[in-house]
C-alpha positions, 0 to 999 in steps of 0.5 A: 329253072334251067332245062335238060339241055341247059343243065347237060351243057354246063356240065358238058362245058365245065366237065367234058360230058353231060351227065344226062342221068344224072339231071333226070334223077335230080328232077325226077320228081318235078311233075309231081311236085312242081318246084318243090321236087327240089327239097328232095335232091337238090341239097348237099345230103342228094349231091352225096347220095349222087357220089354213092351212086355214080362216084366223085364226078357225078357229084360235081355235076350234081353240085353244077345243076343245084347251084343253077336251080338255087342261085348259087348255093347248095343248101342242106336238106333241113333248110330246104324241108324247114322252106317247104314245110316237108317232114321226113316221112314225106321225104322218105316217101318219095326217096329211090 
């Protein structure tokens, strides 16, 4: 798993800033959670909540982080919850 600083200057080399906030919000979860944090916002369904929030080029920086955190991809929230064995209360739970 790639840190802050690692994240932040991906973004910052692919587009011009770091989008700081937006890597915290994406791993806000890890310390409850430990690598499972990602089934909750490391997805396609989290990239579009990101554009909700912050607009089109947070959500690039989210695609960025979670494609270094999945080797690549950005899987969807069902394939993610089917790995972990996540149910959607759980989900719901742990949602902003």
């Amino acid at each position: 798993m790639a840190t802050l600083n690692e994240h932040c200057r991906d973004c910052e080399r692919e587009l011009g800033e770091p989008f700081t906030h937006v890597h915290e919000w994406l791993d806000e979860l890890q310390p409850d959670y430990g690598p499972m944090h990602r089934v909750f916002r490391h997805h396609r369904e989290g990239v579009e909540r990101v554009r909700a929030k912050w607009g089109d080029r947070a959500a690039r920086a989210a695609e960025i982080h979670i494609r270094r955190d999945t080797g690549g991809v950005i899987p969807s929230q069902a394939a993610l919850r089917n790995r972990w064995g996540i149910t959607a209360e759980d989900i719901v739970a742990a949602s902003d």
